[in-house]
LOVO-938776 format. One record per residue: residue number from 1; residue in three letters; z, x, y of N, C-alpha, C in turn. Coordinates in pm, 1 decimal, padded with zeros to 6 digits, m for minus. Each point is the difference from the previous one (the first is absolute). Example, Ala and Ser with C-alpha at 12.3 -4.5 7.8 and 13.67 -1.06 7.14 Angstrom:
// residues 2
{lumgu 1 'ALA' {00780.0 01319.0 m00569.0} {00000.0 m00089.0 00119.0} {00000.0 00090.0 00120.0}}
{lumgu 2 'SER' {m00072.0 m00035.0 00105.0} {00006.0 00082.0 00119.0} {00073.0 m00077.0 00109.0}}
END
This chain:
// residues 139
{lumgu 1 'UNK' {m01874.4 m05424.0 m00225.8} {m00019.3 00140.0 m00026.2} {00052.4 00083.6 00116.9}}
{lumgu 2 'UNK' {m00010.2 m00070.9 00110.8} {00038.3 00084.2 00108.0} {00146.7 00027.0 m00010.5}}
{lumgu 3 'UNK' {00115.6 m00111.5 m00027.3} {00112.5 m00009.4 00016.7} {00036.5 00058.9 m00130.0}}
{lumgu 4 'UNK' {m00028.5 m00003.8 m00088.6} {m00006.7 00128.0 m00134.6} {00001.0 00138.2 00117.6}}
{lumgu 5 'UNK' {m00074.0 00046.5 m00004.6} {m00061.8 00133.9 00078.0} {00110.2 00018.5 00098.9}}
{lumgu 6 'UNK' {00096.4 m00034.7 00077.9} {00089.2 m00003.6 00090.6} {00108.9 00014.2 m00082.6}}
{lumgu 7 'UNK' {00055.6 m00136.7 m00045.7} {00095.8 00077.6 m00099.0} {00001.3 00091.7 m00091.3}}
{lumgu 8 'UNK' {m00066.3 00043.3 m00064.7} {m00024.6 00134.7 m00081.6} {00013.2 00116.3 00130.5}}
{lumgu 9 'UNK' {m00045.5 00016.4 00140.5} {00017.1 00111.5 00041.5} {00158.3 m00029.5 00069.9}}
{lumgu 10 'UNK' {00044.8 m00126.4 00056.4} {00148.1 00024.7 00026.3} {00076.9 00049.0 m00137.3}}
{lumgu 11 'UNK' {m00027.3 m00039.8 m00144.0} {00093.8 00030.9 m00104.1} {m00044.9 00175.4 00043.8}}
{lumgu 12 'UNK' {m00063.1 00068.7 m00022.2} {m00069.6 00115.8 00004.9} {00111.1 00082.8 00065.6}}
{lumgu 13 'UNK' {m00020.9 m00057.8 00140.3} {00098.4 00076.3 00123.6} {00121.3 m00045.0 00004.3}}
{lumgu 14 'UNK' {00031.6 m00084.3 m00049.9} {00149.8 00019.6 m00034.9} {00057.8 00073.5 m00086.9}}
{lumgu 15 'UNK' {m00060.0 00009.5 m00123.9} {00033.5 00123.6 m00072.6} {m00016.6 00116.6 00003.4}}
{lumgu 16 'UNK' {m00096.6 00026.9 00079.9} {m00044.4 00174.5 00051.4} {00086.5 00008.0 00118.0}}
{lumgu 17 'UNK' {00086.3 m00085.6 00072.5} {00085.9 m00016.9 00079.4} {00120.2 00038.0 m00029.8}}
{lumgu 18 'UNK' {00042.9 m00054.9 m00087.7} {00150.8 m00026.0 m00095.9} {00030.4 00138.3 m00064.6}}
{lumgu 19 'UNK' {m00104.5 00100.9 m00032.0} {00035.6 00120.0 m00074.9} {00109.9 00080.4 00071.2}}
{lumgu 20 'UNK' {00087.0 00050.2 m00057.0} {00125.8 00016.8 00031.2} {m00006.8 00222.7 m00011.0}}
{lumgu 21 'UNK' {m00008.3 00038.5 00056.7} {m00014.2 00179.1 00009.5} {00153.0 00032.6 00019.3}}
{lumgu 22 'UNK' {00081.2 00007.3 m00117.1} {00143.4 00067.3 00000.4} {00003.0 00163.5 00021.8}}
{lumgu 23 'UNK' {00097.2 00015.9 00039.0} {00031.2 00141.1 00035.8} {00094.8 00074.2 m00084.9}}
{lumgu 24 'UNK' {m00081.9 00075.8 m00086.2} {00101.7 00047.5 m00107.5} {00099.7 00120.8 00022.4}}
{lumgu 25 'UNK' {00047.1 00040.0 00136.0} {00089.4 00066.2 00019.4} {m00065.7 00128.1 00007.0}}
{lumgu 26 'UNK' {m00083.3 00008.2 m00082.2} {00004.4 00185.6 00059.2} {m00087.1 00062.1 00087.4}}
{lumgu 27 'UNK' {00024.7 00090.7 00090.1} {00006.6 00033.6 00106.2} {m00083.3 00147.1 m00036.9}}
{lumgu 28 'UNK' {m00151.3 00048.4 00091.5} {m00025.5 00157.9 m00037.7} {00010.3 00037.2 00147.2}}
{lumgu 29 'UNK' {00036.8 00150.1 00006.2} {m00031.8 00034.9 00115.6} {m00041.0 00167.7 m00022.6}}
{lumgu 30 'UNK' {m00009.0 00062.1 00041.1} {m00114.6 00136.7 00026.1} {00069.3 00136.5 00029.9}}
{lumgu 31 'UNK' {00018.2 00087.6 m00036.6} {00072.5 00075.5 00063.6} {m00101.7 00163.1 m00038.3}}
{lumgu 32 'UNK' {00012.8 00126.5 00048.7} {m00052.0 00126.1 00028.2} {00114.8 00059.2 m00038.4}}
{lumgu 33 'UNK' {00006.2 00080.9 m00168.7} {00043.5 00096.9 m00042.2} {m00090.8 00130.1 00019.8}}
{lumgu 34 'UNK' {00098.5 00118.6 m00050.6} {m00041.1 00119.1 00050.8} {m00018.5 00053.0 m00145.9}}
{lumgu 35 'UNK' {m00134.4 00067.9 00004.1} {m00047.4 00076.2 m00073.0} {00090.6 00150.5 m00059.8}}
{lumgu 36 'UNK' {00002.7 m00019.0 m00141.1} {00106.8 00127.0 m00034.3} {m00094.4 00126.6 m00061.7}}
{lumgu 37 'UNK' {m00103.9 m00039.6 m00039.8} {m00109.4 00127.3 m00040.6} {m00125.9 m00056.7 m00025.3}}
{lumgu 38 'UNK' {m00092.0 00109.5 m00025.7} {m00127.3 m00062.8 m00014.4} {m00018.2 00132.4 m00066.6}}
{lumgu 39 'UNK' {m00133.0 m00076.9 m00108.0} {m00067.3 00110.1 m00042.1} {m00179.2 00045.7 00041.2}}
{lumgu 40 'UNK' {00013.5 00066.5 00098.8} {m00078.3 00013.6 00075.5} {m00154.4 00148.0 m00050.3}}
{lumgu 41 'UNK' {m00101.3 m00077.0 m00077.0} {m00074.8 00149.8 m00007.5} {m00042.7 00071.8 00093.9}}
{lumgu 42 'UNK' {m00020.3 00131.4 m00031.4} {m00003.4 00074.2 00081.3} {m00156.6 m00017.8 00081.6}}
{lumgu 43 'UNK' {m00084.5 m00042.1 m00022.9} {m00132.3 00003.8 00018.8} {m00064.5 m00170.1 m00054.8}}
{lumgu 44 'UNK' {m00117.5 m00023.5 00119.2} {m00102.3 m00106.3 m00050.3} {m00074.0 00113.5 m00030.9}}
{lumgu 45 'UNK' {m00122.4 m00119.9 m00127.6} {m00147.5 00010.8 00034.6} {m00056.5 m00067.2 00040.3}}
{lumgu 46 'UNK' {m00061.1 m00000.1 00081.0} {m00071.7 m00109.0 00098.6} {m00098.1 m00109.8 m00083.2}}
{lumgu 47 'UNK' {00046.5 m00138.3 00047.4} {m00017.0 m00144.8 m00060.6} {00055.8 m00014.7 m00078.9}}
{lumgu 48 'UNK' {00093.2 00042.6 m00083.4} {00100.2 00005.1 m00134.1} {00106.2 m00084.4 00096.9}}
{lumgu 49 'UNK' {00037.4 m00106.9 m00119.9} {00131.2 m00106.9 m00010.8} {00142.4 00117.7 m00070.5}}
{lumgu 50 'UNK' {00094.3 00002.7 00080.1} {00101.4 00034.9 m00044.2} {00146.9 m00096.0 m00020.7}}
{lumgu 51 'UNK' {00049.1 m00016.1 m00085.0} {00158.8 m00074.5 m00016.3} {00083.7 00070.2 00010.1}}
{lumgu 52 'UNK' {00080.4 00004.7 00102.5} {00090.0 00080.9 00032.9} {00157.1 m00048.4 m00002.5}}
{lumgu 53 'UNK' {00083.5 00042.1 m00074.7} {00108.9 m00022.2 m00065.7} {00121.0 m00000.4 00144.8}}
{lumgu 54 'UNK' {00057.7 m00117.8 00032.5} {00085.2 m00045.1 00112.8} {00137.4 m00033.2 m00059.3}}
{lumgu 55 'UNK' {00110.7 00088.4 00046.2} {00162.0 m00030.3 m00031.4} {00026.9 m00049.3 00077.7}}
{lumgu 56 'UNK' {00101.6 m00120.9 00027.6} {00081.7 m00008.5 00040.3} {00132.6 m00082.4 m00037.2}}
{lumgu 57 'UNK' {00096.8 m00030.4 00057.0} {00131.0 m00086.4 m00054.5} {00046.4 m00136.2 00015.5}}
{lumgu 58 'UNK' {m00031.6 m00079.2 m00039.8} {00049.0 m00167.2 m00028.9} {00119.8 00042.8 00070.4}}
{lumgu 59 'UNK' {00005.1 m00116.8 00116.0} {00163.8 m00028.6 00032.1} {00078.2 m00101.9 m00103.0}}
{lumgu 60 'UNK' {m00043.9 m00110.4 m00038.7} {00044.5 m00102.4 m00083.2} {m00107.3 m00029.0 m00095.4}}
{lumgu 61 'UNK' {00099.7 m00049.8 m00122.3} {m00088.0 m00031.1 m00112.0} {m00085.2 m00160.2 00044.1}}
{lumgu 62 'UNK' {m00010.9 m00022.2 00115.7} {m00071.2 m00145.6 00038.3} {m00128.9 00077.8 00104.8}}
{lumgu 63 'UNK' {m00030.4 00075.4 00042.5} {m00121.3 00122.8 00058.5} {m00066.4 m00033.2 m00141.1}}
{lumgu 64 'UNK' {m00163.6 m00046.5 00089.9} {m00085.9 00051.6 m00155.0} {m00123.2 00097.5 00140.2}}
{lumgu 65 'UNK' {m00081.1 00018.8 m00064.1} {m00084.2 00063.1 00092.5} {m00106.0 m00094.5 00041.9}}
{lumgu 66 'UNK' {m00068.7 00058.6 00119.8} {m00025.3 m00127.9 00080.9} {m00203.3 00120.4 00007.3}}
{lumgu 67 'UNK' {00034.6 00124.4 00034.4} {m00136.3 00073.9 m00013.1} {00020.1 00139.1 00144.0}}
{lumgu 68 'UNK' {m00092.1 00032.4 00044.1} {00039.0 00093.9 00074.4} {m00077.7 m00045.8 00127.9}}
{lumgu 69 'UNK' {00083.2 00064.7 00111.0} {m00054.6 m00024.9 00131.8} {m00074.0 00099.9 00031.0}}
{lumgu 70 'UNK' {m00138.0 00021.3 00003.0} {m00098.3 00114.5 00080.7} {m00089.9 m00019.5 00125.2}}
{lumgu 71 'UNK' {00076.0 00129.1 00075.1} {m00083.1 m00029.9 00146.2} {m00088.5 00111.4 m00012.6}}
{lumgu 72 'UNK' {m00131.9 00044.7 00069.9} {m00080.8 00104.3 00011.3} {m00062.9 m00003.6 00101.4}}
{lumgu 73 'UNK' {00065.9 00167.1 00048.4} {m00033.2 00024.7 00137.5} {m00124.3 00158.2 m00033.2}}
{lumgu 74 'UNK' {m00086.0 m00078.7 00046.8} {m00158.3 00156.5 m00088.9} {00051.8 00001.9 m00131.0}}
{lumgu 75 'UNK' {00096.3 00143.0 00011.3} {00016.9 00041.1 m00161.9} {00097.5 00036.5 m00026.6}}
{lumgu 76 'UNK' {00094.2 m00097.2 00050.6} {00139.9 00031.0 00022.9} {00058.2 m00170.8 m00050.3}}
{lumgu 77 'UNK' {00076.7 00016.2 m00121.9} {00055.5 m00143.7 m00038.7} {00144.9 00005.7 m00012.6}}
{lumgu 78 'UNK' {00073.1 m00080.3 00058.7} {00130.4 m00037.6 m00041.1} {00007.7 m00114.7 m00079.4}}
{lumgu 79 'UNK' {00105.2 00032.4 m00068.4} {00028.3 m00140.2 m00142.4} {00134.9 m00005.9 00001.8}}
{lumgu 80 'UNK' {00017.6 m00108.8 m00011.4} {00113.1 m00095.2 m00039.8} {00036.7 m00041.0 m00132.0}}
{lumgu 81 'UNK' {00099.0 m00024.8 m00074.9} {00039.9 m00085.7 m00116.5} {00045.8 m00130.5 00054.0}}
{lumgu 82 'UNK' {m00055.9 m00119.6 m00014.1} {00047.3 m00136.4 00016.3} {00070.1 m00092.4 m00116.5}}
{lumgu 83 'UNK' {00121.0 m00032.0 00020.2} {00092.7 m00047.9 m00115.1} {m00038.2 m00181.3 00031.8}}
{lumgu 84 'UNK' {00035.8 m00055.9 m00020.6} {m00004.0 m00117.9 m00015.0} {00156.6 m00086.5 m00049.5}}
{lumgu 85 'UNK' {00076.3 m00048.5 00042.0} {00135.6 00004.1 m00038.6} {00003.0 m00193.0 m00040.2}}
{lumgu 86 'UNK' {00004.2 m00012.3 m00119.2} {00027.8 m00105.9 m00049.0} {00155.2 m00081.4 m00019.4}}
{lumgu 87 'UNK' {00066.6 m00028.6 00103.7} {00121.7 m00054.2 00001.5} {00035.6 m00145.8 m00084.5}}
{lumgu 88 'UNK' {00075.1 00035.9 m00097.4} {m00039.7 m00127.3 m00051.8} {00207.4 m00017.4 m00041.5}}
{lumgu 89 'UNK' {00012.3 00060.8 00076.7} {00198.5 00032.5 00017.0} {00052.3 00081.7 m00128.8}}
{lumgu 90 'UNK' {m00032.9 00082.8 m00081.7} {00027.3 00025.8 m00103.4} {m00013.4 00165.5 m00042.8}}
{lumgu 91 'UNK' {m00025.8 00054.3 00133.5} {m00045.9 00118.5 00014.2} {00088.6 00139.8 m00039.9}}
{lumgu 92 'UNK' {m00037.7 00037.9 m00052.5} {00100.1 00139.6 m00081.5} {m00026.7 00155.3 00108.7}}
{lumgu 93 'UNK' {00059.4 00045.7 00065.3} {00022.1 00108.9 00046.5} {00001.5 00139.8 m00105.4}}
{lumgu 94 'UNK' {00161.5 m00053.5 m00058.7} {00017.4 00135.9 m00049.9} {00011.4 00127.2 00003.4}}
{lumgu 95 'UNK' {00019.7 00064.7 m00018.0} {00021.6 00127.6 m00013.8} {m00074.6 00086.7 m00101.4}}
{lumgu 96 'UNK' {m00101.9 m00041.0 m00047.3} {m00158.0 00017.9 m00053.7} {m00088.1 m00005.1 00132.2}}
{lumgu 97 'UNK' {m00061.2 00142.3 00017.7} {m00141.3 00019.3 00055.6} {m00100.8 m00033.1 m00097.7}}
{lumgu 98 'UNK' {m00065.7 m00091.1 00057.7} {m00130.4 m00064.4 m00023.0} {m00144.9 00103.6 00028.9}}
{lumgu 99 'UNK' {m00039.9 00090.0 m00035.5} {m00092.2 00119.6 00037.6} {m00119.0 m00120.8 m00054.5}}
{lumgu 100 'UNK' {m00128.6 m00020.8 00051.8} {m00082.3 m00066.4 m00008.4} {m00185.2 00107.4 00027.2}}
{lumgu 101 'UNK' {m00034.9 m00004.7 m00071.4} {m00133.4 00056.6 00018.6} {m00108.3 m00124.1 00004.2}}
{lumgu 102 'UNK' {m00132.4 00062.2 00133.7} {m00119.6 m00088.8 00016.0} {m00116.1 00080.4 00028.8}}
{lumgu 103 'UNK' {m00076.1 m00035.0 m00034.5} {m00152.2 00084.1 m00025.7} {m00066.3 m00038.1 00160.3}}
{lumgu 104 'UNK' {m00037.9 00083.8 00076.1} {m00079.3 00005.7 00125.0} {m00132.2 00038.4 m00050.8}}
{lumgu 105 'UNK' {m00103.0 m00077.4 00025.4} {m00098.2 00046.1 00001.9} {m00110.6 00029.4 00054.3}}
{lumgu 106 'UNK' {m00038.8 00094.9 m00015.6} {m00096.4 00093.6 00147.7} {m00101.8 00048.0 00019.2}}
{lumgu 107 'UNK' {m00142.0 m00023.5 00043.7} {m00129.3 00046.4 m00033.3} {m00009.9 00090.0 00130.3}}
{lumgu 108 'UNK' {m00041.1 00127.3 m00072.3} {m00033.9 00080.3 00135.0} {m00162.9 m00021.1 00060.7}}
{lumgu 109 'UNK' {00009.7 m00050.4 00080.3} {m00139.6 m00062.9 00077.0} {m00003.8 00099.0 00094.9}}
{lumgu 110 'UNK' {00026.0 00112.2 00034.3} {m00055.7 00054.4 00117.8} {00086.5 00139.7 m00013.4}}
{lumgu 111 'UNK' {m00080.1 00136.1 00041.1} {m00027.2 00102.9 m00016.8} {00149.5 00048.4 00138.9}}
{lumgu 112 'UNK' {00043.9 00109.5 m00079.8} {00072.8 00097.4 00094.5} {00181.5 m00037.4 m00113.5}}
{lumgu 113 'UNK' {00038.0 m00087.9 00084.0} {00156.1 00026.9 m00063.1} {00064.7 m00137.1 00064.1}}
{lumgu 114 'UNK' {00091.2 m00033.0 m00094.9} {00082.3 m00136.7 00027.5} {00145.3 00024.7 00033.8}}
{lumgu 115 'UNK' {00112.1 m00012.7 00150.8} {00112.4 00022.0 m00090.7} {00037.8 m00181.8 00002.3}}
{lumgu 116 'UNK' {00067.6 00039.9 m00081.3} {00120.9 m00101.5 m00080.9} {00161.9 00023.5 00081.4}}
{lumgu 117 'UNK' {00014.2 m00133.5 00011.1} {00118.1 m00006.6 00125.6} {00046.0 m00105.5 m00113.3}}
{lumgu 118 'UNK' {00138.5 00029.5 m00064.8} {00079.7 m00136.6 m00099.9} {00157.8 m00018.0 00096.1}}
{lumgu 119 'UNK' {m00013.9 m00099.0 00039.6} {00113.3 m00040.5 00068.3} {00102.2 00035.2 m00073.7}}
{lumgu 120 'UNK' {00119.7 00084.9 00015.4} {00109.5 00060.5 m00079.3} {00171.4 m00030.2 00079.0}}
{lumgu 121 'UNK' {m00001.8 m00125.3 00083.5} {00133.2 m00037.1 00103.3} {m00037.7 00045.8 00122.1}}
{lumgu 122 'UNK' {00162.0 m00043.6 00025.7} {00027.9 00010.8 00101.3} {00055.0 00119.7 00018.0}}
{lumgu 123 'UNK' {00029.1 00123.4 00075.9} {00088.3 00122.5 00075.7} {00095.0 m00036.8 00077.5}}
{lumgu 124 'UNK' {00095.6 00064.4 00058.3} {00112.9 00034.2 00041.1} {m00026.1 m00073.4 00094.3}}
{lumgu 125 'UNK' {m00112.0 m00066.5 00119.3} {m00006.3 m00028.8 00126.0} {m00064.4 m00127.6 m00020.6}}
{lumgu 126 'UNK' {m00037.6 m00039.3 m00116.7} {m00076.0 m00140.6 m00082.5} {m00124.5 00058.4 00060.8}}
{lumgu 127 'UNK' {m00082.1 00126.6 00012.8} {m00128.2 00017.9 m00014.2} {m00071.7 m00007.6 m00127.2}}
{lumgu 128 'UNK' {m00112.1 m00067.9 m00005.1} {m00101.5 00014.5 m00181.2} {m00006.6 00108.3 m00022.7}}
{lumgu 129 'UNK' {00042.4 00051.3 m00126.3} {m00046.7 00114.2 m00072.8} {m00087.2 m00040.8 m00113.3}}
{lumgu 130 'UNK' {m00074.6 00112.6 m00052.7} {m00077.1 00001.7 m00116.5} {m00056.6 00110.4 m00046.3}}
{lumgu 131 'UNK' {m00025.7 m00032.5 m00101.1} {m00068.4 00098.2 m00097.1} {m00172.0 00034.2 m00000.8}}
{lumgu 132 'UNK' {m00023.7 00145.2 00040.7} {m00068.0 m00022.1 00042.5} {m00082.3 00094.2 m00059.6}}
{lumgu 133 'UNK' {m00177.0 m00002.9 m00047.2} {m00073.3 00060.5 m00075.2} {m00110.6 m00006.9 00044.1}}
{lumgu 134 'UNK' {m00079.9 00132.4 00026.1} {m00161.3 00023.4 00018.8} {m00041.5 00047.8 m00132.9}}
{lumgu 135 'UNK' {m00091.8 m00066.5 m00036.0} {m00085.1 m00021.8 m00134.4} {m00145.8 00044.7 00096.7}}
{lumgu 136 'UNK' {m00058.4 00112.2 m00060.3} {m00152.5 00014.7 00031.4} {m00092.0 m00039.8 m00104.3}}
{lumgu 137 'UNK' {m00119.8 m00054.5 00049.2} {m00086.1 m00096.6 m00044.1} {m00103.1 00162.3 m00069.8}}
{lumgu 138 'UNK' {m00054.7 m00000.8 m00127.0} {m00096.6 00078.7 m00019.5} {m00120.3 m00066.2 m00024.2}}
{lumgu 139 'UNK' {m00123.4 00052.3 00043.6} {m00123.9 m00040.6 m00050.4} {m00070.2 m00016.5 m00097.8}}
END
């Protein structure tokens, strides 16, 4: 029984050994597009969930969306669009803009006013620009 019990765990680990993890070629990597509009209301009410309507432009038809980057400083947020770029060699450029919309969504938790900072490129000197919106919170 013992020498049963031994060979059954060498067969074991040789086959949990032997599994073979191929690499199917495709490759993601990450990239920060720039925001082309937003639809921004003019006003919270305080603790209310808002979805807020986010443009921006697909470089390639292989970009799917990846979600948004948010930092918050008090009551001051900058956002990002994060693409996700699926290379799989087959990628279409074109001469078709890809305009892409994504829902942000936003609970106003705290009293006074939020602005909204949407990363919108680069400028003339490669400084960040963006789009930028104070939304006041009502009671």
């Amino acid at each position: 029984m013992k020498y049963f019990f031994i060979i059954i765990t060498i067969l074991s680990l040789l086959t949990l050994s032997s599994c073979e993890i191929s690499d199917d070629g495709l490759k993601v990597s990450y990239s920060v597009v720039a925001v082309d509009s937003v639809q921004m209301p003019s006003t919270f009410d305080f603790g209310e969930t808002y979805y807020i309507p986010v443009f921006y432009t697909k470089p390639t038809d292989c970009h799917v969306f990846d979600g948004f980057s948010v930092t918050a400083d008090l009551n001051v947020r900058n956002i990002s669009t994060v693409l996700a770029q699926l290379d799989s060699g087959n990628c279409t450029t074109g001469d078709s803009v890809i305009v892409e919309e994504q829902t942000l969504r936003f609970t106003a938790a705290s009293n006074g006013s939020y602005v909204f900072r949407f990363f919108n490129g680069l400028g003339p000197n490669n400084e960040e620009t963006y789009l930028e919106y104070t939304v006041f919170v009502l009671e």
